[in-house]
N, C-alpha and C positions, 0 to 999 in steps of 0.2 A: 130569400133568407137575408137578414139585416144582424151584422154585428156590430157592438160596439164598445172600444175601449175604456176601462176602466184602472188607471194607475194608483197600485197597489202603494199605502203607505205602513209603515216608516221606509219599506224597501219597494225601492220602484219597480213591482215585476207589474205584469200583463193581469190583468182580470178580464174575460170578455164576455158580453150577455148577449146571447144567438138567440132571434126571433125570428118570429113566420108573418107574412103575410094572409091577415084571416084570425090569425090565434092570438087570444088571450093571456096564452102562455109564455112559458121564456124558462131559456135555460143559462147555467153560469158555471163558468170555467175557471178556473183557480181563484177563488174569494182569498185573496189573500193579505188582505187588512184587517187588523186589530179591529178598528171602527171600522165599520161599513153602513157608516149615514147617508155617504151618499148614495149607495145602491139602492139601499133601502127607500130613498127619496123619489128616486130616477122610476122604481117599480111601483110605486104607490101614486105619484103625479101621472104616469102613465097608465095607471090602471092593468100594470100584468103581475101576473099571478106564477111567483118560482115554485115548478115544479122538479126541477134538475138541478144538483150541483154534479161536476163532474172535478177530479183531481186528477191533474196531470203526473204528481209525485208527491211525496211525502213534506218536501220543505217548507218552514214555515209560510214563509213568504208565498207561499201557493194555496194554503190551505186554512189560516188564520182565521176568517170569517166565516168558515166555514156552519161552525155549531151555532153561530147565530143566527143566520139566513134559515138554515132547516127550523129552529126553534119556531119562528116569525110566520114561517111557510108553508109547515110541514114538507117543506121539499127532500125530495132522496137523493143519496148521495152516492156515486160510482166511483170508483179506485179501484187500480188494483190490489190482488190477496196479498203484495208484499208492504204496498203503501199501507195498506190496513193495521198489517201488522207494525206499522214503525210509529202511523199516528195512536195508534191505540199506547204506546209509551209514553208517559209524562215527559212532557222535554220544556225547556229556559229558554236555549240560546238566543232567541233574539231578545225575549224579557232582559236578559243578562246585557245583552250587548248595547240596546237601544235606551233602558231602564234604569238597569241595575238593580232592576226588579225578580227577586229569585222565584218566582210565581210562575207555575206549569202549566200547561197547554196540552189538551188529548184531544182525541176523539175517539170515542168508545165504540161505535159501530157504523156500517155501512148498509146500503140496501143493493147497491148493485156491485158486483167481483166482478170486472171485464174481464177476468182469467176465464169463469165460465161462461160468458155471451159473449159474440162477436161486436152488436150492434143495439142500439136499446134507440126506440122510437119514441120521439119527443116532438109535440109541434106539429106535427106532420114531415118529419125531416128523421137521418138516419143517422145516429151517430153512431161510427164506425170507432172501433177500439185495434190499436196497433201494439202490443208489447212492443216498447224499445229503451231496455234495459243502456245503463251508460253512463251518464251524467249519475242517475242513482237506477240502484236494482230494480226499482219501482217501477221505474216513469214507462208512462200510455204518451201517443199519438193519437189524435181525433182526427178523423177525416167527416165531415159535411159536405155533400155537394162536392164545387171544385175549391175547398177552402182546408186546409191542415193547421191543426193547431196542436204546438208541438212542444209546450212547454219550454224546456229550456235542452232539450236535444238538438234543435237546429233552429240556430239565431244567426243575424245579420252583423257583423261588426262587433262581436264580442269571441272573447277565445273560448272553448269548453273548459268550464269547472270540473275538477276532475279533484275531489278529495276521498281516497282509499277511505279514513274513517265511515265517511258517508256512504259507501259500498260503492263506488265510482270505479268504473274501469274502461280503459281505452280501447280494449280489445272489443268489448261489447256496446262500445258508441260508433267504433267503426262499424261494424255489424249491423250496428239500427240505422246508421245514417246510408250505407248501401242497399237496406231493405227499404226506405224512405225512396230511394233516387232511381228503385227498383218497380216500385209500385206508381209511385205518382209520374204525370207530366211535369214538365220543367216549364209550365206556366200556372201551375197551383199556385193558391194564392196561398202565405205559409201567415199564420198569425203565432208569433212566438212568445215565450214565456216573460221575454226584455226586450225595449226596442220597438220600433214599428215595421208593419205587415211589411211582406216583398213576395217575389216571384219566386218559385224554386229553381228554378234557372239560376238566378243570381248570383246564388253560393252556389254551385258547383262548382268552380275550379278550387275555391278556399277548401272547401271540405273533401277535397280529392287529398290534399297534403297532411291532412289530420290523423 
């Protein structure tokens, strides 16, 4: 398996594009830039072929590039039924905040509910689907291999966003990050939403005080 980072503009989050060894294909984890020329570059000079987008949660910055990559690719897209329900809402806030551009941003539908599949096979590889509600009521967990990627539930050096308007709750990120520190080793390799990859080992003593 080969991943590779991709930082998200105007907001610096995580995008990663998971390859096989053999396969023509590829899949992508929170597109979440406005423009995505470079991805778009990166898969065409390469010659791979998006058939996956997966969304870790609903926030812009996670899901942005999203309706353009599928346009280009026909690729399908996974979320969960509550992420679905939040992007399928016209929403600004980052047009507003970065722009001052009042122009809305949706996505009207999805192909894959990780609410009803555990796991959707892409590549020849398993992508494993974790509810872990917290950060927002939405947010999934992927697990590949020995590699998690965790959008913005468990990150390195950053403290948890936690805004109630956003459905954000403490009691259900302690929850996910014990069902996290529950299931995996503490040498998974975590690739998170901000920030660069680490060990899950790492944070464990930070996210014991959380």
């Amino acid at each position: 398996m080969n991943v590779r980072r991709f930082i998200n503009f105007p907001v610096s989050s995580n995008s990663y594009l998971v390859s096989n060894e053999g396969f023509k294909e590829c899949v992508i984890i929170d597109p979440g830039s406005k423009d995505v020329t470079e991805l778009i570059s990166f898969l065409d000079e390469n010659e791979l072929r998006l058939i996956g987008i997966i969304l870790t949660h609903e926030h812009f910055d996670h899901v942005w590039g999203a309706n353009v990559l599928r346009g280009r690719y026909n690729a399908q897209i996974a979320c969960s039924k509550r992420c679905l329900q939040k992007i399928s809402i016209p929403q600004n806030y980052f047009n507003l905040l970065y722009y001052n551009d009042s122009s809305s941003f949706q996505i009207d539908s999805v192909d894959i509910i990780t609410d009803y599949t555990s796991h959707v096979n892409w590549v020849g590889l398993n992508f494993n689907f974790i509810n872990t509600p917290g950060h927002s009521s939405s947010s999934i967990c992927i697990s590949v291999n020995n590699a998690l990627f965790t959008g913005d539930t468990v990150m390195k050096g950053f403290q948890p966003i936690l805004k109630k308007r956003h459905e954000a709750s403490i009691e259900e990120l302690r929850n996910s990050v014990n069902l996290i520190f529950c299931l995996f080793p503490l040498d998974t390799t975590v690739y998170p939403g901000h920030g660069d990859s680490f060990l899950l080992g790492e944070v464990e003593e930070f996210y014991k005080s959380v």
